[in-house]
MOPAC internal coordinates of N, CA, C and O (Angstrom, degrees):
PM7 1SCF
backbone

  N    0.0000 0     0.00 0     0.00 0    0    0    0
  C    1.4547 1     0.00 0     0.00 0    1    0    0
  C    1.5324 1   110.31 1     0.00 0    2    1    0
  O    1.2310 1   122.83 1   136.54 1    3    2    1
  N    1.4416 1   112.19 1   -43.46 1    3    2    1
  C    1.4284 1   107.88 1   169.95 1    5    3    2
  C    1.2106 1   126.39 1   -48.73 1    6    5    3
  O    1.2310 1   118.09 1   119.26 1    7    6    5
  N    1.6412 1   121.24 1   -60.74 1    7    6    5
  C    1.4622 1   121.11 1   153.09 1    9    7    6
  C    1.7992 1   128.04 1   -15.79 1   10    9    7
  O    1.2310 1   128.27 1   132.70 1   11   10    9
  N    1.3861 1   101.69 1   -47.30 1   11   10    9
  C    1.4970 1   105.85 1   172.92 1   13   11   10
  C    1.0254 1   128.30 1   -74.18 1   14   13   11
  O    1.2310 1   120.97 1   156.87 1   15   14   13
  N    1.3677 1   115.74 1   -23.13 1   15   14   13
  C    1.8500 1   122.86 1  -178.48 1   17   15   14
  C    1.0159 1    91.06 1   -88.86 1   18   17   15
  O    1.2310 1   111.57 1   151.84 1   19   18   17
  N    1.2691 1   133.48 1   -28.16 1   19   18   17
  C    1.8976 1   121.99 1   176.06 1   21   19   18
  C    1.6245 1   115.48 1   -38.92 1   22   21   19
  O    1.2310 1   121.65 1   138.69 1   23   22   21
  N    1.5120 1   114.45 1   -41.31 1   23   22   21
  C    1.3009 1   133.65 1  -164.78 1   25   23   22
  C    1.8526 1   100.33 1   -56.78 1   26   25   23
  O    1.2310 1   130.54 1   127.21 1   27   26   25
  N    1.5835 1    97.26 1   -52.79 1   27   26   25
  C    1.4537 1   123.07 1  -152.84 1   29   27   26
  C    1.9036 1    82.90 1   -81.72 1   30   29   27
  O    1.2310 1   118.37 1   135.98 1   31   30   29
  N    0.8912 1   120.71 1   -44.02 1   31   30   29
  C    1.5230 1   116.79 1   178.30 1   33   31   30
  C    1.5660 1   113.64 1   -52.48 1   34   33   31
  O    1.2310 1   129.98 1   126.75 1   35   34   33
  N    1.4836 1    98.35 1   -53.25 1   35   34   33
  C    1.2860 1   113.24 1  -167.27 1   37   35   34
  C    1.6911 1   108.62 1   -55.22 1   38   37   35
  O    1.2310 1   126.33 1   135.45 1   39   38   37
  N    1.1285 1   105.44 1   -44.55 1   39   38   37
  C    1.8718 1   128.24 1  -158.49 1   41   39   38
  C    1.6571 1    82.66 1   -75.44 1   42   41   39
  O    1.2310 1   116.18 1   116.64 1   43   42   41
  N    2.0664 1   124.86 1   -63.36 1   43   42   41
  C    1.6123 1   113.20 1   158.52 1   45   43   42
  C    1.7816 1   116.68 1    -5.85 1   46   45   43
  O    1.2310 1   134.85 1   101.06 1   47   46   45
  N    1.4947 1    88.88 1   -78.94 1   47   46   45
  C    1.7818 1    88.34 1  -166.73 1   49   47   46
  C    1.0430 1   114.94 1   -60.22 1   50   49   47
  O    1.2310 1   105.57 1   144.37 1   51   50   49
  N    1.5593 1   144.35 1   -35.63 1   51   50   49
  C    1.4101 1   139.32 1  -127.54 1   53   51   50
  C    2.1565 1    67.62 1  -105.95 1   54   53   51
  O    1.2310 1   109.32 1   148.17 1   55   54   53
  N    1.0447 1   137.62 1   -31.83 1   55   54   53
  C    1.0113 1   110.71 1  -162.30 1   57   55   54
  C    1.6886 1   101.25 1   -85.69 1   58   57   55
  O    1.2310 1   128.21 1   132.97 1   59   58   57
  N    1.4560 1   101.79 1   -47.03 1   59   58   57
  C    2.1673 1    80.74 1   162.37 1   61   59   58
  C    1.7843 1   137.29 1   -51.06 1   62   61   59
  O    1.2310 1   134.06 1   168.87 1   63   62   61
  N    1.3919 1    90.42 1   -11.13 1   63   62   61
  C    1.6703 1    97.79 1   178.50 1   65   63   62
  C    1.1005 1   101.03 1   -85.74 1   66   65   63
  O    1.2310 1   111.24 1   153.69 1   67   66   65
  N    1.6591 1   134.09 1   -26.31 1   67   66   65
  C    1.3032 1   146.83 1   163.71 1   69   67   66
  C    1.7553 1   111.91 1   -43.12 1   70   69   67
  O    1.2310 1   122.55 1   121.78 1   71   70   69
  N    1.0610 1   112.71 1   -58.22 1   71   70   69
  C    1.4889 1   120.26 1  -164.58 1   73   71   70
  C    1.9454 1    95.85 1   -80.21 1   74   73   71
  O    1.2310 1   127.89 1   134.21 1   75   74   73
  N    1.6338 1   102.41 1   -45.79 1   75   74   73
  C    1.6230 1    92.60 1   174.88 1   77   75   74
  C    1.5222 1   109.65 1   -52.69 1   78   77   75
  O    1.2310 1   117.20 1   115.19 1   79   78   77
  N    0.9164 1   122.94 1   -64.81 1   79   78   77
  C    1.7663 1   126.17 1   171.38 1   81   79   78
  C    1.2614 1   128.58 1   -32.73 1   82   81   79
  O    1.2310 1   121.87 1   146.70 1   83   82   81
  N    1.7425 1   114.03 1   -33.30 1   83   82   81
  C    1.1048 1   113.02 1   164.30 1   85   83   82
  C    1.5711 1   133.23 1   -78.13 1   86   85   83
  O    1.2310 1   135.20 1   157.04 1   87   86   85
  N    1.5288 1    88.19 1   -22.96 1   87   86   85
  C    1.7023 1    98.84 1   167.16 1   89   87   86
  C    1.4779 1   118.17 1   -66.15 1   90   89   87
  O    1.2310 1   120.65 1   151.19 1   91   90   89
  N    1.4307 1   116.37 1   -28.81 1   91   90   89
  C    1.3643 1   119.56 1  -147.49 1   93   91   90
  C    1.9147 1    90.09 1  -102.28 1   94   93   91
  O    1.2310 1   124.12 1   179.37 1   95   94   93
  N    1.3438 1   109.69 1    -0.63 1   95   94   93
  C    1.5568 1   128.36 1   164.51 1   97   95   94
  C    1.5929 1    98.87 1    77.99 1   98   97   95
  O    1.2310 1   114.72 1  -165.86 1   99   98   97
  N    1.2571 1   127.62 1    14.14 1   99   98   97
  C    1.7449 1   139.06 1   172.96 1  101   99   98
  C    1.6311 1   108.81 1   -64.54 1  102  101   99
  O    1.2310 1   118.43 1  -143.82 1  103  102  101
  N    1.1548 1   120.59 1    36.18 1  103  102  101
  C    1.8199 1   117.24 1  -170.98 1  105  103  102
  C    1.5461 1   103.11 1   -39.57 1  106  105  103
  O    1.2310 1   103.02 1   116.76 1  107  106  105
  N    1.4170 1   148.78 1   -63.24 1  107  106  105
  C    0.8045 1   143.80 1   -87.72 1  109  107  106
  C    2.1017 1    64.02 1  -114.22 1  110  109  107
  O    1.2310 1   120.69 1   138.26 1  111  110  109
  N    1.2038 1   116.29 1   -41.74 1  111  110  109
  C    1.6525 1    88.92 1  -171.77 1  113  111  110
  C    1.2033 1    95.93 1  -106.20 1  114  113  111
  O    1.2310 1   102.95 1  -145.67 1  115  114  113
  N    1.7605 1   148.90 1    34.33 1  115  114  113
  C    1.2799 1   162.46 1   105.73 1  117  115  114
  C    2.0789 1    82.93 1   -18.45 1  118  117  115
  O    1.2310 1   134.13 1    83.18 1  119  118  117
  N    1.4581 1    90.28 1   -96.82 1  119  118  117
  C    1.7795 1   104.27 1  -140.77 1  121  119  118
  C    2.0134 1    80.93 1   -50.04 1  122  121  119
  O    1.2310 1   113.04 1   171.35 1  123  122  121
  N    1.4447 1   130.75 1    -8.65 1  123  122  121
  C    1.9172 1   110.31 1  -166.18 1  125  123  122
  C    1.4959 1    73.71 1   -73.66 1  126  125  123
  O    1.2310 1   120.82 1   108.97 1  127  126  125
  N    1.3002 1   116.05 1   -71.03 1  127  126  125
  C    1.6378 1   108.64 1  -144.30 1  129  127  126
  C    1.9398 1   120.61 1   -59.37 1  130  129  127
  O    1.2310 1   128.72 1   165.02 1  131  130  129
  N    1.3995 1   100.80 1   -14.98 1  131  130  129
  C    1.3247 1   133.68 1  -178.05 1  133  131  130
  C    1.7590 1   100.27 1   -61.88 1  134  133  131
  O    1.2310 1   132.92 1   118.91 1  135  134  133
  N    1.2182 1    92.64 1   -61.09 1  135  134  133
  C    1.8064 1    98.87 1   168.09 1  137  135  134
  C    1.4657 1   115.26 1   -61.98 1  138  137  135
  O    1.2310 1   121.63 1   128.81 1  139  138  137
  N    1.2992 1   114.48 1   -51.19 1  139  138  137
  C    1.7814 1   110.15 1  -173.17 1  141  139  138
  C    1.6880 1    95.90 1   -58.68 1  142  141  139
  O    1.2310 1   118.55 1   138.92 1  143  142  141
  N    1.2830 1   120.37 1   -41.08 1  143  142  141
  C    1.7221 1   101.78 1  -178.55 1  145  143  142
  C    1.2489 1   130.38 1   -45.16 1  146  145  143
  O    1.2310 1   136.08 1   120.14 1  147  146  145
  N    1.4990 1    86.47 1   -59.86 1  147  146  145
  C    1.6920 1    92.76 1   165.01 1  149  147  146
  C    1.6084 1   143.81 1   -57.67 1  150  149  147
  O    1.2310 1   129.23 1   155.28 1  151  150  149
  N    1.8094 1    99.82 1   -24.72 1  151  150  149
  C    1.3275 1   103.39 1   136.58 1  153  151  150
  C    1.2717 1   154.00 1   -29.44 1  154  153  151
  O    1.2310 1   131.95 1   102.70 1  155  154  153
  N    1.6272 1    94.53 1   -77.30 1  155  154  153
  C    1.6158 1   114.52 1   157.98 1  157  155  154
  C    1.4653 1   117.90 1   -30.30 1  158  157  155
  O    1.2310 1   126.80 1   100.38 1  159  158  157
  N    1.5002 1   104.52 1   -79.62 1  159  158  157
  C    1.6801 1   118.32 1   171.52 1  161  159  158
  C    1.1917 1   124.07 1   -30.76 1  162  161  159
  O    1.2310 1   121.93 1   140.51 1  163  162  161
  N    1.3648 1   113.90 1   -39.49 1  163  162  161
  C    1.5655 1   107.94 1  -174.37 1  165  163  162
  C    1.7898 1   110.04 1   -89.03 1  166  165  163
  O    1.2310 1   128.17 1   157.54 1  167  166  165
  N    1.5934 1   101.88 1   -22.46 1  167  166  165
  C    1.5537 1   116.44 1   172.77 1  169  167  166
  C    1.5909 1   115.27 1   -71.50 1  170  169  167
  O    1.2310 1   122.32 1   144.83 1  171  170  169
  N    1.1761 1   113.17 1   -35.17 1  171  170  169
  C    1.4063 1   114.08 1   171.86 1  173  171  170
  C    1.5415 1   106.77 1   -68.16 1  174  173  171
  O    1.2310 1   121.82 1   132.23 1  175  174  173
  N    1.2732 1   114.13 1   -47.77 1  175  174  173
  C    1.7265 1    90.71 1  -169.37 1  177  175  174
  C    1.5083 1   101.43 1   -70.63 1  178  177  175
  O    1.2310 1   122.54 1   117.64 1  179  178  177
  N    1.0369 1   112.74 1   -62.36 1  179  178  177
  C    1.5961 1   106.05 1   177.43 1  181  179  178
  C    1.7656 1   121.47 1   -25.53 1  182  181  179
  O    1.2310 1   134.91 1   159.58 1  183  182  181
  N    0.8936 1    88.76 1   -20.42 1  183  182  181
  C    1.8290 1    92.51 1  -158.16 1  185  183  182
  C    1.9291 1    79.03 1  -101.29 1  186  185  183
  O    1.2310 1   119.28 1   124.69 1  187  186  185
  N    0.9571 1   118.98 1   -55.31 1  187  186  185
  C    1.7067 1   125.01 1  -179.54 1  189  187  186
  C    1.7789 1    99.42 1   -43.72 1  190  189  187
  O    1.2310 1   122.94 1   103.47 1  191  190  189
  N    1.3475 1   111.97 1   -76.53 1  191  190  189
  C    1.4311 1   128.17 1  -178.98 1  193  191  190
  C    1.4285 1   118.62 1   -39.45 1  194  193  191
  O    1.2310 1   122.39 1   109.14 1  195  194  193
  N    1.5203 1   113.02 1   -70.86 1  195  194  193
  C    1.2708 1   121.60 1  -152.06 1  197  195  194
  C    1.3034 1   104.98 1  -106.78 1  198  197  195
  O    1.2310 1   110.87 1   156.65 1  199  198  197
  N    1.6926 1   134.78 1   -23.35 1  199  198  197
  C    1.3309 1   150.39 1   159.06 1  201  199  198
  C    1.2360 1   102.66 1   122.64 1  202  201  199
  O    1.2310 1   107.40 1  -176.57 1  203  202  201
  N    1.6191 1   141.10 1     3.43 1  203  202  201
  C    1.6692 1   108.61 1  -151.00 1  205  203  202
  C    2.0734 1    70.79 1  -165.57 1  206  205  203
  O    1.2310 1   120.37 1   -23.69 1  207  206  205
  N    1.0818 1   116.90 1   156.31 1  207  206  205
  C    2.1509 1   129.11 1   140.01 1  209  207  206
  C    1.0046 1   123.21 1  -118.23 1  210  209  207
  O    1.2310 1   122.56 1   -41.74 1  211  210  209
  N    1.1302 1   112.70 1   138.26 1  211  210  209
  C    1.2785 1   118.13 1   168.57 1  213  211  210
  C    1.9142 1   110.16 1   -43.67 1  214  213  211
  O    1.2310 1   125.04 1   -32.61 1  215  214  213
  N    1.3353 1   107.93 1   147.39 1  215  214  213
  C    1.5353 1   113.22 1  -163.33 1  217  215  214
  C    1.5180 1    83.36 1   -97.50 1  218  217  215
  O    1.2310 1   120.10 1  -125.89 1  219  218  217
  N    1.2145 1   117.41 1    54.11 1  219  218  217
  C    1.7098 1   100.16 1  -176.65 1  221  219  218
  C    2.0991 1    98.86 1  -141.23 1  222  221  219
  O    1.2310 1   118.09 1   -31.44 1  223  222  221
  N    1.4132 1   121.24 1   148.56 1  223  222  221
  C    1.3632 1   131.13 1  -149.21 1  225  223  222
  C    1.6178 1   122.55 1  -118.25 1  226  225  223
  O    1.2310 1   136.61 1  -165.15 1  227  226  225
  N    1.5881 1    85.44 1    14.85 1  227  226  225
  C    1.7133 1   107.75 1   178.28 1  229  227  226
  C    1.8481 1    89.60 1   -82.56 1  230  229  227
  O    1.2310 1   125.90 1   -29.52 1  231  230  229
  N    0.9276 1   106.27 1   150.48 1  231  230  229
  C    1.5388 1   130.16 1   166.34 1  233  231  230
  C    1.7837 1   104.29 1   -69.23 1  234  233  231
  O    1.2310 1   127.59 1   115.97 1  235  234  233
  N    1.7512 1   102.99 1   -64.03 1  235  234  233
  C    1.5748 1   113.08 1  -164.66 1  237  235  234
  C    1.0830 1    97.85 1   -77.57 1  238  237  235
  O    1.2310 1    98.20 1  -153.24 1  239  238  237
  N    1.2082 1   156.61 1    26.76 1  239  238  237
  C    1.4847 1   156.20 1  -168.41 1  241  239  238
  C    1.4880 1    90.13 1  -131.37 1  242  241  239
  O    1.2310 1   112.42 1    95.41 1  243  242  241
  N    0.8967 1   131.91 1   -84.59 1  243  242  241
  C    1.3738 1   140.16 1  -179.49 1  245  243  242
  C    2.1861 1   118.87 1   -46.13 1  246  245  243
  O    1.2310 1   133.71 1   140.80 1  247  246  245
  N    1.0605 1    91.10 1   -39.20 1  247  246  245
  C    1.6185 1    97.65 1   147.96 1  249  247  246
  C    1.6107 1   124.49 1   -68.96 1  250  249  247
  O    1.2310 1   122.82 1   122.85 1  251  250  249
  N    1.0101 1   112.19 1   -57.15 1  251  250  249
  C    1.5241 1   103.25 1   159.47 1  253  251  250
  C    1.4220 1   135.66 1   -47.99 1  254  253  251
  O    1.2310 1   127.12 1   151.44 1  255  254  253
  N    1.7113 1   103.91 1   -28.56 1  255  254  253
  C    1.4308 1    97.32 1   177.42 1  257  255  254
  C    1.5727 1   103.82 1  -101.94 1  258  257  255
  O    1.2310 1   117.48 1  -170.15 1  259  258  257
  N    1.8499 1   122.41 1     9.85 1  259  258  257
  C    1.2362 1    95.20 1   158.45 1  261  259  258
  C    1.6594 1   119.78 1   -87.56 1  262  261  259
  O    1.2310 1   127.84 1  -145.47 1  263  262  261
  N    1.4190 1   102.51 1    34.53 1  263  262  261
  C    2.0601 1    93.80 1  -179.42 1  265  263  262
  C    1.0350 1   111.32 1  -101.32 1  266  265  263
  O    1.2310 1   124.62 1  -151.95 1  267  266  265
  N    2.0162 1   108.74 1    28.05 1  267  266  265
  C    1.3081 1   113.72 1   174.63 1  269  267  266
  C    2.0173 1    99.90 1   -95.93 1  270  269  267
  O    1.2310 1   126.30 1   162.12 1  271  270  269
  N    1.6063 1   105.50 1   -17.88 1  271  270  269
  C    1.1714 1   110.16 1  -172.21 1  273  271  270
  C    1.7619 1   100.80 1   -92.57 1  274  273  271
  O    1.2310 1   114.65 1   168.09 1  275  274  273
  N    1.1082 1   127.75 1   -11.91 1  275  274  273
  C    1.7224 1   129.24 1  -149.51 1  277  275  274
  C    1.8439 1   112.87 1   151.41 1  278  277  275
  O    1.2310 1   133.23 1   -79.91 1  279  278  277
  N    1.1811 1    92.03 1   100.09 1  279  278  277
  C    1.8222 1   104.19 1   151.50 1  281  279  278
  C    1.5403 1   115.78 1    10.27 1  282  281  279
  O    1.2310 1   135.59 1   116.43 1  283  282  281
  N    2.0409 1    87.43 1   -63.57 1  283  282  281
  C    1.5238 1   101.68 1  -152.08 1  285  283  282
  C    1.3052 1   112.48 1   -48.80 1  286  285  283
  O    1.2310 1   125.85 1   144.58 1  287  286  285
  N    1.8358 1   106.36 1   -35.42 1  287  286  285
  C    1.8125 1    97.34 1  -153.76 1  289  287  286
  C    1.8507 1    96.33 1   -71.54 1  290  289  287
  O    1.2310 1   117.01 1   141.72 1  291  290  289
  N    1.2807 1   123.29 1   -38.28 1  291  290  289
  C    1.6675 1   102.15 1  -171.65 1  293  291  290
  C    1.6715 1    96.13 1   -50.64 1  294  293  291
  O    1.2310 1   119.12 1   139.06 1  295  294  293
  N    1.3175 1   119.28 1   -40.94 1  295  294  293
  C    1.7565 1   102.78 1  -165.48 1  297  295  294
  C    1.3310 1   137.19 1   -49.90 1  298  297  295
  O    1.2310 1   141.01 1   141.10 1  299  298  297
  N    2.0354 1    76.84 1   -38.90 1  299  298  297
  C    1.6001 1   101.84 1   170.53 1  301  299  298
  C    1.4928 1   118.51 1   -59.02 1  302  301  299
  O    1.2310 1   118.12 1   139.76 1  303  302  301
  N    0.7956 1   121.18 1   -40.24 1  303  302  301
  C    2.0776 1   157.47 1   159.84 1  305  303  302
  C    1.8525 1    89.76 1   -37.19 1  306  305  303
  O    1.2310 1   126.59 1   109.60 1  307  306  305
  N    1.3208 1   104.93 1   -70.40 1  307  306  305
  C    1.8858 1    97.18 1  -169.21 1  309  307  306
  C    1.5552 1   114.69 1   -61.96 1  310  309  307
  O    1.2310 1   131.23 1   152.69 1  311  310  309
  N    1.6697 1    95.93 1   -27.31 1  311  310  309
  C    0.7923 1   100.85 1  -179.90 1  313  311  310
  C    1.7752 1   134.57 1   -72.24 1  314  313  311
  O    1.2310 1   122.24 1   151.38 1  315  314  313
  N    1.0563 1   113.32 1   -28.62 1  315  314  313
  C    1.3178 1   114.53 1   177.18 1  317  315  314
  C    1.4262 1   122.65 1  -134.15 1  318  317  315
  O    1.2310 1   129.13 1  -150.63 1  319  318  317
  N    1.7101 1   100.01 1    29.37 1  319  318  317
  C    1.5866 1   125.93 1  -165.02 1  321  319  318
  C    1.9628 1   105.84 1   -48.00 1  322  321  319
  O    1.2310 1   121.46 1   128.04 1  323  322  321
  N    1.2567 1   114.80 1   -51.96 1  323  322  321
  C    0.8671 1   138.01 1  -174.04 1  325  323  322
  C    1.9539 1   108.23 1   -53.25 1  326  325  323
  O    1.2310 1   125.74 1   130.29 1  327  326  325
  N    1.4851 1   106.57 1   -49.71 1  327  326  325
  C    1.7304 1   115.80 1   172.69 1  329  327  326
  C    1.2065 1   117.32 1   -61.38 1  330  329  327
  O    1.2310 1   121.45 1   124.87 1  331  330  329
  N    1.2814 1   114.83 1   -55.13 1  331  330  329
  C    1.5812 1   122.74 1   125.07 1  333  331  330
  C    1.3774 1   152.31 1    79.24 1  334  333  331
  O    1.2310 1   135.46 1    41.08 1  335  334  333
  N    1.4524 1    87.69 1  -138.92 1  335  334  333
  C    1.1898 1   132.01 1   113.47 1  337  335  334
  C    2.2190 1   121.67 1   -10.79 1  338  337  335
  O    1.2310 1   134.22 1   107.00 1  339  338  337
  N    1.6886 1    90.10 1   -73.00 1  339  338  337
  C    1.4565 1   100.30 1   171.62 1  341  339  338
  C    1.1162 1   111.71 1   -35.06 1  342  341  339
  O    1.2310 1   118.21 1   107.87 1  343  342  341
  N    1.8666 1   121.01 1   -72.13 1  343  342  341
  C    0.8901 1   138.57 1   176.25 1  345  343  342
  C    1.2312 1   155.43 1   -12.11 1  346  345  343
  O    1.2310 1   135.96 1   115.13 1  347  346  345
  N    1.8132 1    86.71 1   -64.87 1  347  346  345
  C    1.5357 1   104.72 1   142.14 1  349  347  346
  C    1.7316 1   135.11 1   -56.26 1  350  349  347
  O    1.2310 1   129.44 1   128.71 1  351  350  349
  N    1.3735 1    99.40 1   -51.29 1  351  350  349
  C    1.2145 1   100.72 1  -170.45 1  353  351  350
  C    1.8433 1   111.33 1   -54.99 1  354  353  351
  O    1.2310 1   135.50 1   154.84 1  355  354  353
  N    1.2495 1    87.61 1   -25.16 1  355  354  353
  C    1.8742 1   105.80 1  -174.84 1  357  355  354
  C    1.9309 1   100.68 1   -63.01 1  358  357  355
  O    1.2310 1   124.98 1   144.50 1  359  358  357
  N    1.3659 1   108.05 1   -35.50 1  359  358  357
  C    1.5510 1   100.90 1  -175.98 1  361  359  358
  C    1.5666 1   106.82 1   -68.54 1  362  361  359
  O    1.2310 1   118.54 1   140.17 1  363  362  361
  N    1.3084 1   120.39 1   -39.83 1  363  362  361
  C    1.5170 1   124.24 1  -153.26 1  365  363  362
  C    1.7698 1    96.72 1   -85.38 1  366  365  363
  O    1.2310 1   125.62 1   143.41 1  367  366  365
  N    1.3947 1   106.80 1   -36.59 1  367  366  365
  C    1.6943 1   120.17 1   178.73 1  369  367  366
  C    1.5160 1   119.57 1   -44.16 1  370  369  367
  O    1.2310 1   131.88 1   120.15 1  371  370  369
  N    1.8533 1    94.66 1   -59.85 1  371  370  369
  C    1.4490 1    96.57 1   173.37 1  373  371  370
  C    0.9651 1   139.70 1   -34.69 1  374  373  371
  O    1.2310 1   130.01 1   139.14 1  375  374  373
  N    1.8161 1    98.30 1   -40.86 1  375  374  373
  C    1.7855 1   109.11 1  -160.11 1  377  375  374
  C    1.5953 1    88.96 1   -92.32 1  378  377  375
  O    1.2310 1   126.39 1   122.63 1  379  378  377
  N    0.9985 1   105.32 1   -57.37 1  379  378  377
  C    1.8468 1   102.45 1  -173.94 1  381  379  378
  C    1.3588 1   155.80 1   -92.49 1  382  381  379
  O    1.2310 1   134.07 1   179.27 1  383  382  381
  N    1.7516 1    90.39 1    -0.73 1  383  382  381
  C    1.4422 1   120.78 1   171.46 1  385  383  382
  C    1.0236 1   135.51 1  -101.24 1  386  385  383
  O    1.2310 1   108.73 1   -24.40 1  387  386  385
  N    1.4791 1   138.70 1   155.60 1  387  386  385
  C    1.0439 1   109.26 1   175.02 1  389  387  386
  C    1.8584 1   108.36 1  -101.23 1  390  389  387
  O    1.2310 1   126.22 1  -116.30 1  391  390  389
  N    1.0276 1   105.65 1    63.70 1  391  390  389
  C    1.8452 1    86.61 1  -165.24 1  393  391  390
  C    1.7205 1    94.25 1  -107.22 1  394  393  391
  O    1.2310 1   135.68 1    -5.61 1  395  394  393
  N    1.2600 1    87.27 1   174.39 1  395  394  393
  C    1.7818 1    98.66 1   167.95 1  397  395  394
  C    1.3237 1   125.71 1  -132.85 1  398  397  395
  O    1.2310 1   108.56 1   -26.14 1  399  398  397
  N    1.1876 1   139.01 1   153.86 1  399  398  397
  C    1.4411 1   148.46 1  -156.58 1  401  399  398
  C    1.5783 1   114.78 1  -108.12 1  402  401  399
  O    1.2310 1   104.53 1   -25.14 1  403  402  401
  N    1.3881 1   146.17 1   154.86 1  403  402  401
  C    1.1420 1   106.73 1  -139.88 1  405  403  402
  C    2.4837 1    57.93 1  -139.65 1  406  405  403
  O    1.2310 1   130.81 1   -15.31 1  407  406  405
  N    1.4982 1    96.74 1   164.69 1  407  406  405
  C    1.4609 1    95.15 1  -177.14 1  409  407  406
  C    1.8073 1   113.82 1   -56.34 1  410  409  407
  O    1.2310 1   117.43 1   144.54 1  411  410  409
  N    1.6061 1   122.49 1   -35.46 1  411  410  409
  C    1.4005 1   124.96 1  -164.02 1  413  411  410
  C    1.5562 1    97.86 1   -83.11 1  414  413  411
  O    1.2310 1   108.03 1   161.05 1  415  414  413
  N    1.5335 1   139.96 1   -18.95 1  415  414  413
  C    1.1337 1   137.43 1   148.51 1  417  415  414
  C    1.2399 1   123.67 1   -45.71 1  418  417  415
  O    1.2310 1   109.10 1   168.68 1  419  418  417
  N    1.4872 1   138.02 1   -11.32 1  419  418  417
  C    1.4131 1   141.47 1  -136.93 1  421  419  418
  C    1.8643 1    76.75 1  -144.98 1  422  421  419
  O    1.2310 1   113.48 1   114.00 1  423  422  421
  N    1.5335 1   129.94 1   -66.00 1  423  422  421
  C    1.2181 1   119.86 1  -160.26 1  425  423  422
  C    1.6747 1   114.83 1   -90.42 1  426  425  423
  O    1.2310 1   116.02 1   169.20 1  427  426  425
  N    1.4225 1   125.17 1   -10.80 1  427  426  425
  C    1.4960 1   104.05 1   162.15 1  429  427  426
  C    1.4042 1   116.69 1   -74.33 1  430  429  427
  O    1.2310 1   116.18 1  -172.31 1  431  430  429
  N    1.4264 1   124.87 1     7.69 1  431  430  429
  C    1.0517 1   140.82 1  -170.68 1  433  431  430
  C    2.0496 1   129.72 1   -93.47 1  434  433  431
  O    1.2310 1   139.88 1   153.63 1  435  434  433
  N    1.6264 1    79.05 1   -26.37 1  435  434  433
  C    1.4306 1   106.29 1  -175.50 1  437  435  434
  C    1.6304 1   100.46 1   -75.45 1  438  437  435
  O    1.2310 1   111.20 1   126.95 1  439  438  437
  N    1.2714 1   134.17 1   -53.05 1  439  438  437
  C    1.0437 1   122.87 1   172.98 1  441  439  438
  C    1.5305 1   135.85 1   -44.10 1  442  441  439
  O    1.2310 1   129.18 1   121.59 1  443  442  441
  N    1.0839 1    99.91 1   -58.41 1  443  442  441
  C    1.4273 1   131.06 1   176.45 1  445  443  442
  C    1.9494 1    92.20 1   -45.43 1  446  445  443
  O    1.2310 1   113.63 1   109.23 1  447  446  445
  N    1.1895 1   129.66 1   -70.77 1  447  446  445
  C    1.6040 1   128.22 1   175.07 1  449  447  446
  C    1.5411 1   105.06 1   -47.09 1  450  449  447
  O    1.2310 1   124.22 1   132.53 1  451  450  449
  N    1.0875 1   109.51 1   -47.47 1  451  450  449
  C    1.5999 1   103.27 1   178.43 1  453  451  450
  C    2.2542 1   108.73 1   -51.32 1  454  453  451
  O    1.2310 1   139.07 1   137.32 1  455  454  453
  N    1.2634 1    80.62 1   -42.68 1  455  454  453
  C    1.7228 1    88.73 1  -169.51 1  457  455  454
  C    1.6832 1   113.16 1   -62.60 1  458  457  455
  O    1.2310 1   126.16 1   150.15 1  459  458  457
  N    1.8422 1   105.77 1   -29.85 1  459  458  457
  C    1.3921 1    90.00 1   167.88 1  461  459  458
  C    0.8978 1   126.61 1  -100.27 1  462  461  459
  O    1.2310 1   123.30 1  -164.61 1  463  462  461
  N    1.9255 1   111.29 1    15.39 1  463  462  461
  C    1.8715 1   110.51 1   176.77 1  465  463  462
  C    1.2613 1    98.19 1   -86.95 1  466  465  463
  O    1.2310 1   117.17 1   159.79 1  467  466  465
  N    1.2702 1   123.00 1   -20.21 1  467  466  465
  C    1.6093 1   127.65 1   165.96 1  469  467  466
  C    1.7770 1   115.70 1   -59.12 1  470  469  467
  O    1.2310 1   126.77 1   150.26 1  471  470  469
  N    1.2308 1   104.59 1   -29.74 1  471  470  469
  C    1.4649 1   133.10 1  -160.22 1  473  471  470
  C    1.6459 1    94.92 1   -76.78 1  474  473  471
  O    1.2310 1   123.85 1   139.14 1  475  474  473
  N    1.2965 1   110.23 1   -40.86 1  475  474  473
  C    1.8646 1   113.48 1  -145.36 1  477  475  474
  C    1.5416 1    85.95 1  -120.44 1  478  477  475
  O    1.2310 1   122.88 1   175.55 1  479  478  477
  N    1.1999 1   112.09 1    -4.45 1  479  478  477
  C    1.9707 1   104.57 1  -178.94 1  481  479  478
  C    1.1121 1   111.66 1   -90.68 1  482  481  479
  O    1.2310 1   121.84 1   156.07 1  483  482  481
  N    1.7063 1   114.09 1   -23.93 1  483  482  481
  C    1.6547 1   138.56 1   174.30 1  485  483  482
  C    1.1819 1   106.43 1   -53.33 1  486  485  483
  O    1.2310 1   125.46 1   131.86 1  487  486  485
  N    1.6283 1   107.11 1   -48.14 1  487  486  485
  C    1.7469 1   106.66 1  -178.74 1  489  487  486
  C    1.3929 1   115.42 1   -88.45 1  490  489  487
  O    1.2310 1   122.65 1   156.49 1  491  490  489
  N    1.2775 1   112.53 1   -23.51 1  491  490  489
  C    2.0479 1    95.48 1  -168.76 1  493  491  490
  C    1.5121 1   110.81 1   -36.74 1  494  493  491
  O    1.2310 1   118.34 1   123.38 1  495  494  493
  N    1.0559 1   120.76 1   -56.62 1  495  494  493
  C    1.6972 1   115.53 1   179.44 1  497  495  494
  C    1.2293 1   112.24 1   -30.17 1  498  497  495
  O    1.2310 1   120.10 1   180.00 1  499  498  497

């Protein structure tokens, strides 16, 4: 069980390194670590719930397979498919692009993670 809260810890920090980064005006590894949270988060419940995650680093993939735990996460999924989307593209960008992220890319974003730690705290029980 410890192993598993590591996930939910981990996805914790990477999202305070998020807000330090955003202060320090660094967006472009704001929105990287911004994505690994949401990683984490969605890997911890899965891994809490169902025992095992998929070893795979899409966001919407991993939301889909939590509608083995709850409905909600595909909704959450329709719901902000499009941010996303962003998200992803932000993991694959870092490593191989040269693009950059601008600060309001990084903060309509912050909420939305807050909404599914609200999302995945509903289920730990």
């Amino acid at each position: 069980m410890e192993r598993v809260r590591l996930l939910k810890t981990r996805a914790l920090n990477a999202y305070e390194r998020v807000l330090d980064a955003l202060e320090a005006g660094d967006y472009d590894w704001a929105i990287f670590l911004l994505e690994q949270a949401f990683q984490l988060l969605i890997k911890y419940i899965l891994a809490l719930k169902l025992g095992y995650f998929p070893r795979v680093h899409s966001i919407s993939r991993l939301l889909e397979e939590a509608e083995e735990v709850s409905n909600e996460f595909p909704d959450f999924l329709a719901r902000y498919r499009n941010q996303i989307a962003v998200l992803e593209d932000a993991y694959i960008a870092s490593r191989y692009y040269p693009r950059r992220y601008r600060e309001e890319d990084v903060r309509d974003k912050l909420e939305i993670f807050k909404e599914l730690l609200e999302l995945v705290e509903r289920h730990e029980e």
